[in-house]
Structures are given as structure tokens and as C-alpha cells.
C-alpha positions as CSV (number, residue, x, y, z in Angstrom):
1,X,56.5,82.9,136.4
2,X,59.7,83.0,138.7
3,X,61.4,86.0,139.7
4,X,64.2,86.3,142.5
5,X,64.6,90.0,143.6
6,X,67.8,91.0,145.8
7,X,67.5,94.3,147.6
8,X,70.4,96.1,149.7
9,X,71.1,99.0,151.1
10,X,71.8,100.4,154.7
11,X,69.7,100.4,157.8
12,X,67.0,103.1,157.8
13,X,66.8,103.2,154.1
14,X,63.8,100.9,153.7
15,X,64.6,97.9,152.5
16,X,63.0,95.6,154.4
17,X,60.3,98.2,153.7
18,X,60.3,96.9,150.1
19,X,59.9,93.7,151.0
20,X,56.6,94.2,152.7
21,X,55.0,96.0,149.7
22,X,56.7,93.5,146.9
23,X,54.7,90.5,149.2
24,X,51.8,92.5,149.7
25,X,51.6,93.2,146.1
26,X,51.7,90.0,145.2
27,X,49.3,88.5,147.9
28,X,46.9,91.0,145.9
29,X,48.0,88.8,142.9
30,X,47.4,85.9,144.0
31,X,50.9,85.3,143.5
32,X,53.3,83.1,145.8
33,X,55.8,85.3,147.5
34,X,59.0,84.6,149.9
35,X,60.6,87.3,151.4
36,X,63.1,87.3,154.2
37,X,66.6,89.6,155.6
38,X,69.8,88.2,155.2
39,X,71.1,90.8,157.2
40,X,69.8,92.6,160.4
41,X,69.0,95.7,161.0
42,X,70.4,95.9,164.4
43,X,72.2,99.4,164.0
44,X,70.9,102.3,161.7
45,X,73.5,102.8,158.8
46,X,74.2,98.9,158.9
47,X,74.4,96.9,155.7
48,X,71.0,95.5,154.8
49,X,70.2,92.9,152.4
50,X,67.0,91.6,151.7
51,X,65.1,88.5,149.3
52,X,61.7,88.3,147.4
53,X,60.8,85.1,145.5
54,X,57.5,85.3,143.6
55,X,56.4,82.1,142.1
56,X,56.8,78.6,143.0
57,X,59.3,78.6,145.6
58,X,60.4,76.9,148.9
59,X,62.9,78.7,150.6
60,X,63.4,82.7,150.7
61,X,67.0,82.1,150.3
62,X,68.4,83.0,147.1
63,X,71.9,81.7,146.0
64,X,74.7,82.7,143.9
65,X,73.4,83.2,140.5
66,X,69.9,82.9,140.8
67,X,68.9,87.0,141.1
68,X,67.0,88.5,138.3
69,X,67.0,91.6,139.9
70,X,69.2,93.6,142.2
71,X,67.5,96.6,143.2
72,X,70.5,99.2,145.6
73,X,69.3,101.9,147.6
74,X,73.2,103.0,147.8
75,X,75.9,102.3,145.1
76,X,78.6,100.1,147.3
77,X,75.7,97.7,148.7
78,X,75.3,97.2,144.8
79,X,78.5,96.1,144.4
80,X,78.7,94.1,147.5
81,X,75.3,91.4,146.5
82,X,76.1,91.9,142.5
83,X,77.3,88.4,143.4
84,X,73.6,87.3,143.5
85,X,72.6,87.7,139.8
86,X,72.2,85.7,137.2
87,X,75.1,85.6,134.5
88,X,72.5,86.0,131.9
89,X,70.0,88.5,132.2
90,X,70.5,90.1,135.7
91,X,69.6,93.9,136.4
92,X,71.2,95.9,138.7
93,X,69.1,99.3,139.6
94,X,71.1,101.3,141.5
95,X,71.0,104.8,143.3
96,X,74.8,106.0,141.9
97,X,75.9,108.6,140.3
98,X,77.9,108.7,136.8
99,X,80.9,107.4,138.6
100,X,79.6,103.9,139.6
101,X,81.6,101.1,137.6
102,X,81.0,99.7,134.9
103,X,79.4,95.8,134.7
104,X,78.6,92.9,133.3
105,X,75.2,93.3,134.0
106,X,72.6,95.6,132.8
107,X,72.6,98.7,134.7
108,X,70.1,101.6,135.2
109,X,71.7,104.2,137.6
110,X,69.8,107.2,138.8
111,X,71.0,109.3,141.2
112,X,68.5,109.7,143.7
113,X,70.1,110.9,146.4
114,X,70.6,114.1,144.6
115,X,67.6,114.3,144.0
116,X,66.3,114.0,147.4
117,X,69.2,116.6,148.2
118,X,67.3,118.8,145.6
119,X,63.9,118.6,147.5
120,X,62.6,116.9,144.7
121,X,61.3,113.9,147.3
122,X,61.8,113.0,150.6
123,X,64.8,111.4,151.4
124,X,62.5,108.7,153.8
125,X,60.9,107.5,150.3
126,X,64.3,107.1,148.5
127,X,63.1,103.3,148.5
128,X,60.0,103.9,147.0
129,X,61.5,106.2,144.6
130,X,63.6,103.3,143.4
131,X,61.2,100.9,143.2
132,X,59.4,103.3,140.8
133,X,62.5,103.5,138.4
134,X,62.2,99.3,138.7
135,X,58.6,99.8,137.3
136,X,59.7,102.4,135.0
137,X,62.7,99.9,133.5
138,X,62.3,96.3,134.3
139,X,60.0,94.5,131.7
140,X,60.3,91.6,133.6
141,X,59.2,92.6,137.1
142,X,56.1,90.8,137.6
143,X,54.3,93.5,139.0
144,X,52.5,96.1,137.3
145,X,52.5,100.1,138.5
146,X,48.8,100.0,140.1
147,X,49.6,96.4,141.7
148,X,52.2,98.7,143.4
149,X,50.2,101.6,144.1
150,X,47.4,99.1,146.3
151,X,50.1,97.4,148.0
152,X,51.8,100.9,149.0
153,X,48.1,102.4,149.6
154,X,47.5,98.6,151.9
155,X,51.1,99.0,153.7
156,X,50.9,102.5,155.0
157,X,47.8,104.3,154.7
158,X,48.7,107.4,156.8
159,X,51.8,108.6,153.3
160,X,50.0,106.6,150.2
161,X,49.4,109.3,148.6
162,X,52.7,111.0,149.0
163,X,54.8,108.1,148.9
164,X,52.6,107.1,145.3
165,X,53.3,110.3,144.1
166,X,57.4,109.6,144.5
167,X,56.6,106.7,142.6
168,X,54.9,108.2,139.9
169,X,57.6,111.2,139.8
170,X,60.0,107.9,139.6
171,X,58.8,106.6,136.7
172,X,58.6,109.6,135.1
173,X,62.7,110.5,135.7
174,X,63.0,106.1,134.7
175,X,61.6,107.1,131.4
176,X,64.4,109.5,130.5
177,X,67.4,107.4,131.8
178,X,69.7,106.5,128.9
């Protein structure tokens, strides 16, 4: 299986993060993995965007087109890489609120940051929190929920548990998105 993941957001939102836990995950797969920044994180609050390849790639690059996934930690860097994804078949799961536009795409929106807001998380495991709504509403993403739980548990022991239990609350809000 191939899967190309695009992930974007702002500096200090934990996107490259992601990336760590999506290759780690998939190292305890046995699966191929790519992942790389297209963008630096050389200021907090800068634009960050971010590959994974799992499968039978050669270069972390991913072109025009080619995304089966875009996963946004903040609605305008959605809208900024929506360039990435495939025509047919490309997700978008975005942190927005009701008044994020309309695409061509499939689209889950959850607004997370409200929820964060709310104390229902912390706002340092927004990314995590996303990345359970992925797992929650992507029946292609080629990794399953406890694949993600060891990778998290592997990546940083010292907040597995709490950053597992955004995840699960995650999936759990996923489930009721419409």
C-alpha cells in the first residue's frame, strides 16, 4: 500500500511532531516510511508544512496531486497545501470552524481550537488531537489506533498517557462529526 500524507500548520503546533510518530508508527510496522519539512521552523507562528510517504517510495517529496491526505492543524494552512491532493479521493482534516469554505475535496472539520479553549485538552496536544479525528475518519490511513498509541507511548514517554488520552477523546468527538 501507498499513502502520501501532507501536514501543515504553524510553528509550535506540532507538525513536525506528527511526522515523528506517523514514521515511528510505521517502523513498528514494518512499513517503509519518508518523512521530511518543506518548510522550516525557524520562527514560532511560521508556516509549516510537512510530508509522510508510507510504502514504496524514493523521495519524501510529494508533488501536486499526489496527497491522499491533508491533515491542518489551522484552517488557512489547509487552504494554502489543498494544492497537494489528489483530484480523486483526497481528504482534507482540518481544525476550522463552520465557516471554513467549502471544497472539492472531502472534508472533516472539527474545531479544535475551541475545544482546547474549553479545557477540554491541552492546547500543546492540538496535533495529537487531530491525528485522532484522522484515525476516527480516514479508512484509508494505513495505521491502526494502537499502532498509534505505541508509536506515541515510543516518541515521548514522559505525556503517553495524557497525550493517548487526547487521542482517544479525539476519536470519540471524530465519531459524531457529520
Amino acid at each position: 500500500m501507498k499513502y502520501q500524507v501532507v501536514i501543515a500548520g504553524i510553528g509550535g503546533q506540532g507538525a513536525v511532531f506528527l511526522v515523528k510518530v506517523l514514521s515511528i508508527a510505521a517502523s513498528l510496522n514494518d512499513q517503509k516510511c519518508l518523512g521530511t519539512e518543506n518548510h522550516g521552523m525557524s520562527q514560532r507562528g511560521g508556516q509549516v508544512s510537512c510530508y509522510v510517504k508510507v510504502g514504496d517510495f524514493y523521495s519524501p517529496a510529494i508533488d501536486q496531486g499526489q496527497a491522499d491526505l491533508l491533515i491542518a492543524l489551522e484552517g488557512n494552512e489547509a487552504l494554502r497545501n489543498i494544492q497537494y491532493l489528489k483530484r480523486d479521493g483526497g481528504t482534507i482534516i482540518v481544525n476550522a470552524d463552520e465557516n471554513f469554505p467549502k471544497t472539492e475535496y472531502e472534508t472533516i472539520k472539527i474545531d479544535a481550537f475551541s475545544k482546547a479553549k474549553n479545557r477540554e485538552f491541552p492546547i500543546q496536544a492540538l496535533n495529537v488531537y487531530m491525528l485522532g479525528v484522522t484515525l476516527a475518519r480516514d479508512s484509508h490511513f494505513p495505521f491502526s489506533q494502537e499502532n498509534i498509541e505505541e508509536a506515541i507511548r515510543v516518541m515521548n514517554p514522559k505525556v503517553a498517557e495524557q497525550n493517548i488520552g487526547v487521542l482517544h477523546l479525539a476519536i470519540k468527538d471524530a465519531k459524531g462529526i457529520v
